[in-house]
N, C-alpha and C positions, 0 to 999 in steps of 0.2 A: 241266243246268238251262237252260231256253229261255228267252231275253228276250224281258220286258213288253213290253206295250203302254203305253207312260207318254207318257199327252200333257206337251210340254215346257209352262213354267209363259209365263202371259202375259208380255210383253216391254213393252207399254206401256199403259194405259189411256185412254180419252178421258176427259172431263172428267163426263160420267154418268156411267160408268162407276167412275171415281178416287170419286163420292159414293157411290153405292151400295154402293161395297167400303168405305168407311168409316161407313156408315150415316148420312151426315148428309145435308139438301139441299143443291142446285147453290149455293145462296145463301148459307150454311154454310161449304160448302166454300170458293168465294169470301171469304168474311167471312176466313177464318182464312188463306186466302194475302195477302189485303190488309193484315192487323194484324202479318204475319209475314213475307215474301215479298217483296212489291212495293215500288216505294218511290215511286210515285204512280201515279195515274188511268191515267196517259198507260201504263204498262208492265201497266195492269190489260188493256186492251183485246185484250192476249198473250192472257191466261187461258183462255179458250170457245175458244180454236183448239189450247191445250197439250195435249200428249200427258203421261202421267204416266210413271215407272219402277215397278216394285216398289220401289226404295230411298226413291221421294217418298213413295208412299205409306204407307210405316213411320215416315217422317220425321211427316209428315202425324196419322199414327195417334198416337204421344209426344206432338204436340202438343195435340192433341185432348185424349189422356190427362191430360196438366198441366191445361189448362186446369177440367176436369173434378173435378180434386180440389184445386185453388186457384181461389179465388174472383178470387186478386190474384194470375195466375200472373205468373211474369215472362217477357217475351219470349227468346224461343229467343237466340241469341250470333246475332253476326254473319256469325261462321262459316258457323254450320247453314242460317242463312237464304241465304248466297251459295250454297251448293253445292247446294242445293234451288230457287234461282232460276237455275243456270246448267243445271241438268238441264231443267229447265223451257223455258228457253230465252228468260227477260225479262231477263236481262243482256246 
């Protein structure tokens, strides 16, 4: 048996990019690192420069999904939000 052709899977996403894989807009996407992620203005300014992982964007994807079937979701732990801001790169 001969090996595929398998293109490897993307390694980081830009910030169009991270919306368009999630289907929402840049200002969406935004909204939901700022109520989740950031923890003022001053670390939002990261955001338009950050690169994304596959693991932000699943993170990203969950939260999305909460928020979607709770009207009052509750914010992700502290946890999720640091490991998702240190991939990011605003800590």
């Amino acid at each position: 048996m001969s090996p595929t052709n398998i293109r490897p899977a993307k390694g980081y996403y830009s910030e169009v990019e991270a919306a368009a894989s999630l289907g929402v807009s840049i200002d969406k996407l935004r909204s939901l690192i700022r109520s989740h992620i950031v923890h003022g203005d001053d670390e939002m300014l990261y955001v338009a420069s950050a690169t994304y992982q596959p693991s932000d964007l699943l993170i990203l994807r969950m939260m999305l999904n909460a928020r979607q079937h709770s009207p009052q979701a509750e914010p992700v732990s502290a946890v999720e939000s640091e490991a998702v801001a240190e991939t990011v790169g605003t800590v």
